[in-house]
TIMAR-190155 format. One record per atom (N, C-alpha, C, CB): x, y, z. Coordinates in steps of 0.2 Angstrom, whole numbers, padded with zeros to 4 digits, always signed. Glycine has a CB too. Example, Ala and Ser with C-alpha at 12.3 -4.5 7.8 and 13.67 -1.06 7.14 Angstrom:
TIMAR-190155
+0066-0028+0039/+0062-0022+0039/+0066-0016+0039/+0057-0022+0045/+0064-0011+0035/+0068-0005+0036/+0064+0000+0039/+0070-0003+0029/
This chain:
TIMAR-190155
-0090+0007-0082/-0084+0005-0085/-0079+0011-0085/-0084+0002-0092/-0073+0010-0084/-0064+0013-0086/-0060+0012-0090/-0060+0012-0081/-0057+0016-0091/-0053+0015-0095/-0046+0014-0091/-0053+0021-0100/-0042+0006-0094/-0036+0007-0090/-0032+0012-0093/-0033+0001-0088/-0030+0015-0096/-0026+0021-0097/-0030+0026-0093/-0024+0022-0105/-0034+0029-0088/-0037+0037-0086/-0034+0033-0080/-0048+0041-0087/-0037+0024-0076/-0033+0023-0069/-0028+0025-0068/-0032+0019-0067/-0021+0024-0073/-0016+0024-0072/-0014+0030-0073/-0013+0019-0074/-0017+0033-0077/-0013+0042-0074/-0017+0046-0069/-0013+0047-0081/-0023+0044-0067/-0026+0046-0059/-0020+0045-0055/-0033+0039-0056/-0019+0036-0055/-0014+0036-0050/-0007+0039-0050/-0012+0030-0048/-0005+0039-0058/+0002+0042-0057/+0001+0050-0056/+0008+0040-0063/-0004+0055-0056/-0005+0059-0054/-0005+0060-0046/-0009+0061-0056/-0008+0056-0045/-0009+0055-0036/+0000+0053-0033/-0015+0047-0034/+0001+0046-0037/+0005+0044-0032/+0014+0046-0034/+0003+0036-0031/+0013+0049-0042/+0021+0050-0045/+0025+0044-0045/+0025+0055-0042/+0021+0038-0047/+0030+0032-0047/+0031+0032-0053/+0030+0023-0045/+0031+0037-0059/+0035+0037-0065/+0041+0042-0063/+0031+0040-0071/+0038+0044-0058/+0044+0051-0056/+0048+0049-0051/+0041+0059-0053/+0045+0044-0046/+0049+0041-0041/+0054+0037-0043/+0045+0038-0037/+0050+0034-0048/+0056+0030-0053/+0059+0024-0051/+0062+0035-0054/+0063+0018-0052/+0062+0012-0049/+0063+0009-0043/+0063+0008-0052/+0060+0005-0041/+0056+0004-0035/+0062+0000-0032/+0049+0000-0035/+0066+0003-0028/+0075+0001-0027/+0074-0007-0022/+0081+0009-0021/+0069-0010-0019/+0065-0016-0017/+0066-0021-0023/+0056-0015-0017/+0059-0019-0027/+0058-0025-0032/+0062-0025-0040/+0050-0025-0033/+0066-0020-0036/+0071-0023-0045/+0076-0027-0041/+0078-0014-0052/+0076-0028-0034/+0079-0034-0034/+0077-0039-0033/+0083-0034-0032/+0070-0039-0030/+0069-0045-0028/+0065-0050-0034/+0066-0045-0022/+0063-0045-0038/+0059-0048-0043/+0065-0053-0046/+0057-0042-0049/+0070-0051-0051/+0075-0057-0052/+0076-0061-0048/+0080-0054-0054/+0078-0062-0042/+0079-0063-0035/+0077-0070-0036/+0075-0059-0030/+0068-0070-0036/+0065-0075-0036/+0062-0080-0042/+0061-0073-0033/+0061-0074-0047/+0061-0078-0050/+0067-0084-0057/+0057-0074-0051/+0069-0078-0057/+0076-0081-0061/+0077-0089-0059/+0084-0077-0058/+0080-0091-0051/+0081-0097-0050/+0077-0101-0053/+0081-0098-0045/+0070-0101-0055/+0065-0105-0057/+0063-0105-0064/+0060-0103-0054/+0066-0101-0067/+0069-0102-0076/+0060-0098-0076/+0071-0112-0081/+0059-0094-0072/+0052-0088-0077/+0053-0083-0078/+0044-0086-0074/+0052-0081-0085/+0055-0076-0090/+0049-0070-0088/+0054-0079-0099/+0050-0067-0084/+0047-0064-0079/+0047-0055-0085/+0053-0065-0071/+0054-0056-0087/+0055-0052-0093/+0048-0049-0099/+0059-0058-0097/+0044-0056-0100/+0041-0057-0106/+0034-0058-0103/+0045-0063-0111/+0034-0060-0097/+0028-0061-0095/+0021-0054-0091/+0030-0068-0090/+0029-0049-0091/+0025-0042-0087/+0028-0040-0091/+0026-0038-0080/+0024-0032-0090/+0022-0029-0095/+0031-0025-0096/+0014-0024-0091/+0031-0020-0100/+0038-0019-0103/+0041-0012-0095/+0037-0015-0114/+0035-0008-0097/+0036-0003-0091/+0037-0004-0083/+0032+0000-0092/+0034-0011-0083/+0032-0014-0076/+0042-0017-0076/+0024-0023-0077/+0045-0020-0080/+0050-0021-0079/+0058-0016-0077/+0049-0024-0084/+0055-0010-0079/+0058-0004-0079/+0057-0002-0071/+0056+0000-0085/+0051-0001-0070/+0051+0004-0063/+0048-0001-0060/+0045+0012-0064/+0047-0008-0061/+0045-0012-0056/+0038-0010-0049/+0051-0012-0053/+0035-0004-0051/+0028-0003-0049/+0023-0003-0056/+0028+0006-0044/+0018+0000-0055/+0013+0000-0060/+0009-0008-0063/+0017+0003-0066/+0007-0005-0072/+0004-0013-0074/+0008-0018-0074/+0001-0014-0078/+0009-0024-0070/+0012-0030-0071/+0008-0034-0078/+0013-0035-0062/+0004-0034-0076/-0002-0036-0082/-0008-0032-0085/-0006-0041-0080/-0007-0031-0091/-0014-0028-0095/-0019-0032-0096/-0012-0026-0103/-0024-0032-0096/-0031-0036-0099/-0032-0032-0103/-0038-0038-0095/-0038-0031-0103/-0043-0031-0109/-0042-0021-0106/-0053-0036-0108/-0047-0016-0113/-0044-0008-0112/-0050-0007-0105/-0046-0002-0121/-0055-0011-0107/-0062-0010-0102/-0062-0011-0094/-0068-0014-0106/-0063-0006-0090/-0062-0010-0084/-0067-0008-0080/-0055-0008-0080/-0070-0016-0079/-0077-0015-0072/-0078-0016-0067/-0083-0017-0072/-0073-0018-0065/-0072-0020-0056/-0067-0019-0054/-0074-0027-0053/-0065-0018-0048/-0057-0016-0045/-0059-0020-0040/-0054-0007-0042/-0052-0024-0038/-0050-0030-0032/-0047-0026-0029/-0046-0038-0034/-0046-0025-0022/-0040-0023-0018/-0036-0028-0014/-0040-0018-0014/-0030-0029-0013/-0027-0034-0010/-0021-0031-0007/-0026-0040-0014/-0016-0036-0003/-0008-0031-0002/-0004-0038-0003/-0006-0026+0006/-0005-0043-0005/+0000-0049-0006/-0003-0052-0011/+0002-0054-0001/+0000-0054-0016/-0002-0060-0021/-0003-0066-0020/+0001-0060-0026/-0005-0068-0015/-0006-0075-0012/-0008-0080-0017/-0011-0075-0006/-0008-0084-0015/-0012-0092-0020/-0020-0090-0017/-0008-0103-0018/-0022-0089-0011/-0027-0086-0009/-0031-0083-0012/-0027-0083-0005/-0027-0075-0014/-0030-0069-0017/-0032-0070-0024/-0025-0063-0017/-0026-0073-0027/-0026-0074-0034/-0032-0078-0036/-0021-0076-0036/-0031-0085-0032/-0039-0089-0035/-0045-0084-0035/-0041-0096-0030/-0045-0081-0029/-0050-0077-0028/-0052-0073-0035/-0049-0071-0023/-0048-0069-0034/-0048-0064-0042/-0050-0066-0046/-0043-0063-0045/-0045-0073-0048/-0050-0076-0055/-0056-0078-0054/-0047-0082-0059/-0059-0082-0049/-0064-0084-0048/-0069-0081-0049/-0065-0086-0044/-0069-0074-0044/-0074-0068-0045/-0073-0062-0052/-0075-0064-0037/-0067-0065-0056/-0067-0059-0060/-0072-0060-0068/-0059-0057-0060/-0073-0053-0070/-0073-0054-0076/-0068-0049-0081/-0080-0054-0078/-0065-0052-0088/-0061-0052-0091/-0061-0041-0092/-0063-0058-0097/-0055-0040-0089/-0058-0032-0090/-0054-0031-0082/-0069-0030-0092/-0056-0035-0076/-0057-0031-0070/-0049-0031-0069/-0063-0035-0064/-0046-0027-0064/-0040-0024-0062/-0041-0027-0053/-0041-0014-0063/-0033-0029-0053/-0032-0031-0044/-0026-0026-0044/-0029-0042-0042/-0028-0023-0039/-0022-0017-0036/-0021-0020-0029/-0024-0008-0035/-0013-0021-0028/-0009-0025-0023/-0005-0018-0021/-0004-0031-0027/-0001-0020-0016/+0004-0017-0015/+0012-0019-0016/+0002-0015-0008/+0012-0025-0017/+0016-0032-0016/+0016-0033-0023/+0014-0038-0010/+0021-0035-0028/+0021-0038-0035/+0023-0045-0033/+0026-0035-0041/+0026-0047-0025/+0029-0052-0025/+0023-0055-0018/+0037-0050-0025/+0025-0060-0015/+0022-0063-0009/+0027-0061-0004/+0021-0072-0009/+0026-0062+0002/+0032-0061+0006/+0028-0063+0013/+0036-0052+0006/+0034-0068+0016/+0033-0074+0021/+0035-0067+0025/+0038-0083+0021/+0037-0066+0031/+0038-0064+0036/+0040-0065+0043/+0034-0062+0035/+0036-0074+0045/+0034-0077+0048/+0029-0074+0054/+0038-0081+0049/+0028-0079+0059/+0023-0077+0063/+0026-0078+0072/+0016-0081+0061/+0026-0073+0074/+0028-0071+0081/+0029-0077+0085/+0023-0066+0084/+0024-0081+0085/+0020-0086+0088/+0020-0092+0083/+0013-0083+0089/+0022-0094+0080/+0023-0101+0074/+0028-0101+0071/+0020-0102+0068/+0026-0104+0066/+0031-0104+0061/+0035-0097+0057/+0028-0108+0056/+0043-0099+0058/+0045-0093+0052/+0044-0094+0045/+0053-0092+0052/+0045-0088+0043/+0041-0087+0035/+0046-0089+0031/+0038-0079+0032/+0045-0090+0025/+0051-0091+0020/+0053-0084+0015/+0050-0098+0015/+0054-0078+0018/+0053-0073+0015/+0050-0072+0006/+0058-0070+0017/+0052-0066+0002/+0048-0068-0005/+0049-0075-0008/+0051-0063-0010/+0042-0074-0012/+0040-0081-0015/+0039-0078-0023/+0033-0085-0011/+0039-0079-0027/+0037-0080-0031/+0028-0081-0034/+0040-0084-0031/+0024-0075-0038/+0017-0080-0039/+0019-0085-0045/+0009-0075-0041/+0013-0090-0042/+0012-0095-0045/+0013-0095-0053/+0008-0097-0042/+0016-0097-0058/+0016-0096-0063/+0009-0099-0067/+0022-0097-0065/+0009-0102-0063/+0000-0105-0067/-0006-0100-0066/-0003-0113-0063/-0005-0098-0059/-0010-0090-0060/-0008-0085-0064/-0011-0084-0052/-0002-0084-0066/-0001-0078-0068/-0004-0080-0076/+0007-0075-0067/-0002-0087-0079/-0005-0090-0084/-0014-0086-0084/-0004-0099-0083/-0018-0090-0080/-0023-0089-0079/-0026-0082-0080/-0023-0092-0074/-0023-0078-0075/-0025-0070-0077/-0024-0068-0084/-0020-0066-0073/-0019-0071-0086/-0017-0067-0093/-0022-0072-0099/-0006-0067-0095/-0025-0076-0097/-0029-0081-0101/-0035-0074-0100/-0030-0090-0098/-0037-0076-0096/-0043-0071-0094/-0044-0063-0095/-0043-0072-0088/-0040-0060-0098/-0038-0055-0099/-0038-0049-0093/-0041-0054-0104/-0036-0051-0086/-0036-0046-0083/-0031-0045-0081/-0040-0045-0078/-0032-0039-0077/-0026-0034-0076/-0022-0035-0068/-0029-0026-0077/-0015-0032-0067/-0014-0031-0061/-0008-0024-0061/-0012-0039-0058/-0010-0022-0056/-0006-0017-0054/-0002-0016-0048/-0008-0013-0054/+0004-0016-0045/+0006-0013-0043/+0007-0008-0039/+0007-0014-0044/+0009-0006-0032/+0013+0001-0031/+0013+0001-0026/+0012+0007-0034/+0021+0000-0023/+0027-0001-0017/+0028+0006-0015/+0034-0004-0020/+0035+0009-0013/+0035+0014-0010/+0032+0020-0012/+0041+0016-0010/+0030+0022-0018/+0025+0027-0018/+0018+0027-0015/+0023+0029-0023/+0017+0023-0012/+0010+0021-0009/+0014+0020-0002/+0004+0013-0011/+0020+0022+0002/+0022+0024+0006/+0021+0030+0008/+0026+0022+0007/+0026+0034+0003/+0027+0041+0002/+0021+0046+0004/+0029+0042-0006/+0016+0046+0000/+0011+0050-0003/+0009+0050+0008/+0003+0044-0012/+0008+0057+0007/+0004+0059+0014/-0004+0063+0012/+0009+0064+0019/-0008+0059+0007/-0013+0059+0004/-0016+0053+0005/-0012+0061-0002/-0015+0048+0003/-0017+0041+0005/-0010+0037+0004/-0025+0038+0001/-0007+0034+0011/-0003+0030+0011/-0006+0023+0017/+0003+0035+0013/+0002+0020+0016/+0002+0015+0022/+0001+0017+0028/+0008+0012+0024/+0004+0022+0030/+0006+0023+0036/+0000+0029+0040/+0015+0025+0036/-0003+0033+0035/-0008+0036+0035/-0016+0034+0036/-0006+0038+0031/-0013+0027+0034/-0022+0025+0033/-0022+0023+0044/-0024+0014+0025/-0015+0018+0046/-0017+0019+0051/-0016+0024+0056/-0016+0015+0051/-0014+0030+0053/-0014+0036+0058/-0021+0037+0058/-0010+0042+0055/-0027+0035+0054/-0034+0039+0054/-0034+0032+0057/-0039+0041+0046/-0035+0027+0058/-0035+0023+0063/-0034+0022+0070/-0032+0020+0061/-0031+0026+0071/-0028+0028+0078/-0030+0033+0081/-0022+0028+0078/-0033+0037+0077/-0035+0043+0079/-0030+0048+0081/-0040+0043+0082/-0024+0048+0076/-0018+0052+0080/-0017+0059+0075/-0010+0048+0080/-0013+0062+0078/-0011+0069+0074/-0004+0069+0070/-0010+0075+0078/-0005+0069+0066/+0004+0070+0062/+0008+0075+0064/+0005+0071+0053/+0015+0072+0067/+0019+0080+0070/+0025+0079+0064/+0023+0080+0081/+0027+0076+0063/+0033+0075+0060/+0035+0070+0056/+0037+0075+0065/+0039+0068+0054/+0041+0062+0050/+0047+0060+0049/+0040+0062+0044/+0047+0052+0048/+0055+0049+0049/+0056+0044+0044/+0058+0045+0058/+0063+0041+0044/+0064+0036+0039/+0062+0036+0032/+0060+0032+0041/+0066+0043+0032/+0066+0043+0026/+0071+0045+0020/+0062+0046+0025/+0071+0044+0017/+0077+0049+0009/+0072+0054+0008/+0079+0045+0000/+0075+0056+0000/+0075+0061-0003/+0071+0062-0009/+0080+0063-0006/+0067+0055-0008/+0059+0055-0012/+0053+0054-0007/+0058+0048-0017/+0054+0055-0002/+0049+0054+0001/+0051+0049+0010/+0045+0050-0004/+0045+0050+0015/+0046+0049+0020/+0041+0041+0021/+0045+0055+0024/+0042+0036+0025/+0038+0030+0027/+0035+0030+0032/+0040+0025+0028/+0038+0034+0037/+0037+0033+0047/+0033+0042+0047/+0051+0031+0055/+0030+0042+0050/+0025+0047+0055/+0027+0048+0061/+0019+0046+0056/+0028+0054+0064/+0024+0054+0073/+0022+0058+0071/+0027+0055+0082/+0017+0056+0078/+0009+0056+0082/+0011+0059+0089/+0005+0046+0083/+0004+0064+0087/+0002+0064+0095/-0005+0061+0095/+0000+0072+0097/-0007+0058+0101/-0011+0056+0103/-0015+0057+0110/-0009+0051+0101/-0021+0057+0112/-0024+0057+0116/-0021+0052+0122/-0030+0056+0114/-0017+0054+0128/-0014+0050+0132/-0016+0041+0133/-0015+0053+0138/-0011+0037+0133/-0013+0030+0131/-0008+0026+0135/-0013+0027+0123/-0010+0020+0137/-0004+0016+0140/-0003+0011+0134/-0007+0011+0148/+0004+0008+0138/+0005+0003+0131/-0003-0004+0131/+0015-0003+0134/-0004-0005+0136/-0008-0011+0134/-0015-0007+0131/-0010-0017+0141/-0016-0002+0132/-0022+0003+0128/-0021+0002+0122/-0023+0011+0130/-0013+0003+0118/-0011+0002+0111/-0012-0003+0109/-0005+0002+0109/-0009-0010+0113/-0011-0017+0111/-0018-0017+0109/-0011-0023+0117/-0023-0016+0114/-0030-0020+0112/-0031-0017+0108/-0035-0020+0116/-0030-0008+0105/-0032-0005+0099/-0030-0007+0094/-0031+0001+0099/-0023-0012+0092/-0020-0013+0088/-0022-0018+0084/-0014-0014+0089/-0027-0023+0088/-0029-0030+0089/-0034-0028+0088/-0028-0034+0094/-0036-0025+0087/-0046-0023+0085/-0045-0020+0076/-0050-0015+0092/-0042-0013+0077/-0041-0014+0071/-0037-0017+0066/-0040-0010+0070/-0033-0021+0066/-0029-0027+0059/-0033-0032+0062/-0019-0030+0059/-0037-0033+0067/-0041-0039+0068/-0038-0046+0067/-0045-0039+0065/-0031-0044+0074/-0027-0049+0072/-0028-0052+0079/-0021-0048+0070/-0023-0059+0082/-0027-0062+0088/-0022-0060+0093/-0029-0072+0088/-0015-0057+0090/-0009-0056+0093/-0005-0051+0093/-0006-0060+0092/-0001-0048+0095/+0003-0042+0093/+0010-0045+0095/+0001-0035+0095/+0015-0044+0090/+0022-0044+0094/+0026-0035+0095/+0028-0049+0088/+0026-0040+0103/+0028-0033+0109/+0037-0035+0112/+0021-0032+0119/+0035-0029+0110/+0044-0027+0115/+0045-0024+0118/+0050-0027+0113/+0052-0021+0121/+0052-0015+0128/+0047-0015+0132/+0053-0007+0125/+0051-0007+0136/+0045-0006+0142/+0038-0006+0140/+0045+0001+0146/+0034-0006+0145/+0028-0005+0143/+0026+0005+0148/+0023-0014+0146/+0022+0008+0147/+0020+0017+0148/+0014+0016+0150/+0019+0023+0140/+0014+0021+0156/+0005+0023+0158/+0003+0029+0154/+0004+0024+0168/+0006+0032+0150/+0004+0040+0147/+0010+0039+0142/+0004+0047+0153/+0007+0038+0137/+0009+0038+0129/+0007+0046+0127/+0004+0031+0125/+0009+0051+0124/+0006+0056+0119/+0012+0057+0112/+0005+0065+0124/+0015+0052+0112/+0019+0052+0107/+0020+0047+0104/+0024+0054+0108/+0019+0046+0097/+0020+0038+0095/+0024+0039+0088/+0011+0033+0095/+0026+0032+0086/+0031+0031+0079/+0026+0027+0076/+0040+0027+0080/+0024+0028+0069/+0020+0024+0066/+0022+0022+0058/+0014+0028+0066/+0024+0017+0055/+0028+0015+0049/+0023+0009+0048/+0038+0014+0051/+0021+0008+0041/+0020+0002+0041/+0022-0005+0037/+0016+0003+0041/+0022-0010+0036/+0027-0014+0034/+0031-0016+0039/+0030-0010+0029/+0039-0015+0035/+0044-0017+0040/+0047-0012+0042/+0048-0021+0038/+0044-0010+0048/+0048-0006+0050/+0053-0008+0057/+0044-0003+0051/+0054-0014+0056/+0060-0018+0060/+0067-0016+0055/+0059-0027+0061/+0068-0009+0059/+0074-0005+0056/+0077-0002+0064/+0073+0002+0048/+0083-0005+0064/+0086-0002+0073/+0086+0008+0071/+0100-0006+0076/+0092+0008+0066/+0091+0015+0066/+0085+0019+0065/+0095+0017+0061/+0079+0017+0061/+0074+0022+0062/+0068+0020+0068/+0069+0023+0054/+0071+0018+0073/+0068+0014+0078/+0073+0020+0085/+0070+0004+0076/+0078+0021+0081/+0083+0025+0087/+0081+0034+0084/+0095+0022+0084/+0079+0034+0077/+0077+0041+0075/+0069+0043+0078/+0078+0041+0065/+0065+0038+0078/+0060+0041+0082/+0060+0040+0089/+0053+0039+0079/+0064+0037+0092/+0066+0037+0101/+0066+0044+0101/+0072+0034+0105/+0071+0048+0096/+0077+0054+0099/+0071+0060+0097/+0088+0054+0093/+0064+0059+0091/+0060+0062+0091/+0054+0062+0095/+0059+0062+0087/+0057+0058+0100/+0051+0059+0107/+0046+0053+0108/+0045+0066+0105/+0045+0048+0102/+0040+0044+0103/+0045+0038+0110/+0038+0039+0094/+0035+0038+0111/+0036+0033+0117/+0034+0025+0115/+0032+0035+0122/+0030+0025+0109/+0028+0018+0107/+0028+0019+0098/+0020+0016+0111/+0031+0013+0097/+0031+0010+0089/+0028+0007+0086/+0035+0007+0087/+0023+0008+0082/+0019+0001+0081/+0020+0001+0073/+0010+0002+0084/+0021-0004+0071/+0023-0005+0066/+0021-0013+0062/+0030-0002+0068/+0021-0014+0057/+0020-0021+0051/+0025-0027+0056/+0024-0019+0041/+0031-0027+0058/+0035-0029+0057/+0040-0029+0065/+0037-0026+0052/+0039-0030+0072/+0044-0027+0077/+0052-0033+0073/+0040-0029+0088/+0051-0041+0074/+0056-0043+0075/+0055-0047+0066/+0056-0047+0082/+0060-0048+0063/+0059-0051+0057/+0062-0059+0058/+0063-0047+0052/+0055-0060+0055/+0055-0070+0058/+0055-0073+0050/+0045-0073+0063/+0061-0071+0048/+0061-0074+0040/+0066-0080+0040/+0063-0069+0033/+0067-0087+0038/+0069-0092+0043/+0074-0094+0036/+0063-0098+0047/+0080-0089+0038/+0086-0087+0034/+0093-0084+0037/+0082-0082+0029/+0097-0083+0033/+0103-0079+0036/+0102-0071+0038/+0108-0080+0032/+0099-0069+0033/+0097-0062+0034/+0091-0063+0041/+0094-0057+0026/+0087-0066+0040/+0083-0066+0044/+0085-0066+0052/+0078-0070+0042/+0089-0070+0054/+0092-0072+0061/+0098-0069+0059/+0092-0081+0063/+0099-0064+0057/+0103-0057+0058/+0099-0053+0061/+0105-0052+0052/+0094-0050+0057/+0091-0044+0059/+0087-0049+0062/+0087-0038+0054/+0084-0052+0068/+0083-0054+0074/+0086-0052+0080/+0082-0058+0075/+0091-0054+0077/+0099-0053+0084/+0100-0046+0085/+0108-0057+0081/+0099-0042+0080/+0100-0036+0078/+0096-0031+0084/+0098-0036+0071/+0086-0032+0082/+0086-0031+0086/+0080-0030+0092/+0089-0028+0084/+0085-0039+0092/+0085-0041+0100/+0088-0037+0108/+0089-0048+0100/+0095-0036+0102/+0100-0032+0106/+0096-0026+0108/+0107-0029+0102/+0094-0023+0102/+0091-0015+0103/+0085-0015+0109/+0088-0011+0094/+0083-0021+0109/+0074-0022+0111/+0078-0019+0120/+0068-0034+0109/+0084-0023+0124/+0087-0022+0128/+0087-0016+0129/+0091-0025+0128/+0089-0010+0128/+0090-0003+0129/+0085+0001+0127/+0095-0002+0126/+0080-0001+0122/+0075+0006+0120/+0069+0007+0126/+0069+0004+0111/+0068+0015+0123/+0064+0017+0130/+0055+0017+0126/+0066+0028+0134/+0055+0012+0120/+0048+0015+0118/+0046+0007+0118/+0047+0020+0110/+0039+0007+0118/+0036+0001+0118/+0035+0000+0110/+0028+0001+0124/+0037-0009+0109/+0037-0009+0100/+0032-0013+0100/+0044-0012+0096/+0027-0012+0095/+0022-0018+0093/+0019-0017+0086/+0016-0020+0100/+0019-0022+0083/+0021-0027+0078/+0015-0029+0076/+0026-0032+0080/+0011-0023+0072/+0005-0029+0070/+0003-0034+0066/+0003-0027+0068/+0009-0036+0061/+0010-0042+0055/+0011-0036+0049/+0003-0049+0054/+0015-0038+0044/+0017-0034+0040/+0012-0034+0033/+0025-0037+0039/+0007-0039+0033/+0002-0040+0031/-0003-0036+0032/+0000-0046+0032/-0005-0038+0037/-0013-0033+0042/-0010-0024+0039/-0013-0034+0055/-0004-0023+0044/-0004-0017+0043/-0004-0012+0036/+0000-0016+0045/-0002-0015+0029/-0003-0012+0024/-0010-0014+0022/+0003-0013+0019/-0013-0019+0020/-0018-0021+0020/-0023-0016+0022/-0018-0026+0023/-0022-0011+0028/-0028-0007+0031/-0029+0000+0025/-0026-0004+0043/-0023+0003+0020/-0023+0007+0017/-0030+0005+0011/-0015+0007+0015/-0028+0000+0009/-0034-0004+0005/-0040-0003+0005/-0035-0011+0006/-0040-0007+0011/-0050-0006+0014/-0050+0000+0016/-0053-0011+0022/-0046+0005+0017/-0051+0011+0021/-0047+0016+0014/-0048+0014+0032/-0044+0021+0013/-0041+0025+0009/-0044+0024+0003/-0035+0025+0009/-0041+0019-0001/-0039+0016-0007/-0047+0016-0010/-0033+0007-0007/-0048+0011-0007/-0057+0008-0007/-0060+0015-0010/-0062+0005+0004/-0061+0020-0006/-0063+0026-0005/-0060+0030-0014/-0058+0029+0004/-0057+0029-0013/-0053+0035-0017/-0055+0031-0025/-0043+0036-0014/-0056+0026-0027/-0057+0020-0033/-0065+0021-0034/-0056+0013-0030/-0067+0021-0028/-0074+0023-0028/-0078+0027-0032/-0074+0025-0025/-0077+0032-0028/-0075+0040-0030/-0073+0042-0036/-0071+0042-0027/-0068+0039-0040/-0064+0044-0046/-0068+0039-0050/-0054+0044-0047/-0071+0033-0049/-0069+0029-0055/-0080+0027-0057/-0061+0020-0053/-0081+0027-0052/-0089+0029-0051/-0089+0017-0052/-0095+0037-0061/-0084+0012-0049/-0084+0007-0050/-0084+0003-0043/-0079+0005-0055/-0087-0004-0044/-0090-0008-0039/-0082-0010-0037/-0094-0014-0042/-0079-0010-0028/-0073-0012-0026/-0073-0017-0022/-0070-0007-0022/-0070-0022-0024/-0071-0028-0018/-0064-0030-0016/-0075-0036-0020/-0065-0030-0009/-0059-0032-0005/-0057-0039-0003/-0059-0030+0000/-0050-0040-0004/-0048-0047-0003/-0043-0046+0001/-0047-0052-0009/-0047-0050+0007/-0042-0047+0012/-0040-0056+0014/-0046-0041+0021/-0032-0056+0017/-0030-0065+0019/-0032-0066+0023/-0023-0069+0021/-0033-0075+0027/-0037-0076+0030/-0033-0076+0036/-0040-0081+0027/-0026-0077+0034/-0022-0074+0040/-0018-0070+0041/-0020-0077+0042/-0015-0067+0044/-0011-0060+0042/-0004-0060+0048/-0016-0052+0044/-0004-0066+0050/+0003-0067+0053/+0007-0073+0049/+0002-0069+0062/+0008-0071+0043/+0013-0079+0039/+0019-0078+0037/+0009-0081+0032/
């Protein structure tokens, strides 16, 4: 067993989001989504969770015996949780919210959703816990997003983009020479997904790459690691398929750009790609500090 007060100052040793301070994302989208739906979102997370929007969204019980890892709060994950949990255990997300994305290849997503207010009932019946933590689980170049699949790829960190003045999201890489379709199939094995979304040219000798994960469907840090040499982008996110106004903005957006870039973009789902920090880093590191049983919950699909 753990104590959830020694987890949470492991992690805010590790990751500083008391210092990073709030999570300039989910203070908006939290209200965002839930407000329209009259849940007192207020009252229902935890007091500090409302302030910095990372950390505990929910307290259970002080005793903790098993850690879940996940990166969206799905109606999936969540049954999961409760089903296999007992009263005490901790789910660490990356995501406090769901987020549709859509899929390259189907349907567009309906970007953030709301969890289900009857799971969250459920969890807090049951006395477990959940935790958060958004851009500092970018940041950290200790165990991050974008890090976990640099060990994934087997690349070198040269540099870093896309970022402010708390921290960076995007990496280059050197890598062992590669063509773009050598990236495909690598990309597709590790997120063990059935598809990737590609754009631009395609390279017979890749030794430079841009690695961000999430969304990194952003024109300007997409134009900031061209101008640092990368030849390929791979990233959570190439085209944003959220089936909205903002969404079929930034499509059009960039569509335009996809016409002119010299790097090959591909897009492992915004899902898979943070998700891999979980199972490989995180897993590891929980392990380790806390001497407790980790089970992963990973979606069943990762393009949604």
């Amino acid at each position: 067993m753990a104590q959830l007060q020694k987890i949470d100052e492991a992690i805010d040793e590790l990751f500083r989001y008391r210092e990073i301070g709030t999570d300039p994302a989910f203070s908006r989208f939290i209200p965002m989504v839930y407000d329209p739906i009259k849940f007192n979102w207020r009252e229902e997370f935890e007091p500090e969770f409302n302030q910095l929007f990372n950390g505990f969204m929910l307290k259970g019980e002080e005793e903790v015996g098993r850690i879940f890892l996940a990166v969206f709060p799905t109606d999936e994950v969540l049954k999961r949780f409760i089903e296999e949990s007992n009263p005490g255990d901790l789910l660490f997300m990356h995501h406090p919210l769901v987020m549709e994305c859509g899929d390259p290849q189907g349907k567009w997503g309906r970007g953030f959703l709301p969890i289900n207010p009857d799971l969250i009932s459920k969890m807090k019946e049951k006395r477990l816990s959940v935790f958060t933590l958004h851009v500092p689980l970018d940041y950290s170049r200790t165990i991050s997003t974008s890090d976990a699949m640099v060990e994934a790829y087997g690349c070198k960190v040269v540099g870093e983009f896309f970022k402010d003045e708390k921290g960076a999201c995007g990496v280059i890489c050197e890598i062992p020479s590669a063509t773009t379709e050598d990236l495909i199939e690598k990309s597709k094995s590790i997120f063990q997904i059935p598809y990737t979304d590609v754009e631009g040219p395609s390279h017979s000798a890749i030794t430079k790459v841009a690695i961000v994960a999430g969304c990194g469907d952003k024109v300007y840090a997409m134009q900031e690691a061209e101008k640092l040499g990368a030849l390929a982008y791979i990233t959570g996110e190439v085209h944003c398929h959220i089936d909205n106004e903002y969404g079929k903005k930034k499509f059009d957006e960039m569509k335009e750009y996809c016409q002119s870039t010299t790097m090959s973009l591909i897009g492992v789902s915004h899902a898979a790609s943070e998700y891999l920090v979980h199972a490989t880093q995180l897993k590891t590191w929980f392990e380790e500090h806390f001497k407790l049983s980790v089970t992963l919950i990973p979606q069943d699909k990762w393009w949604v």
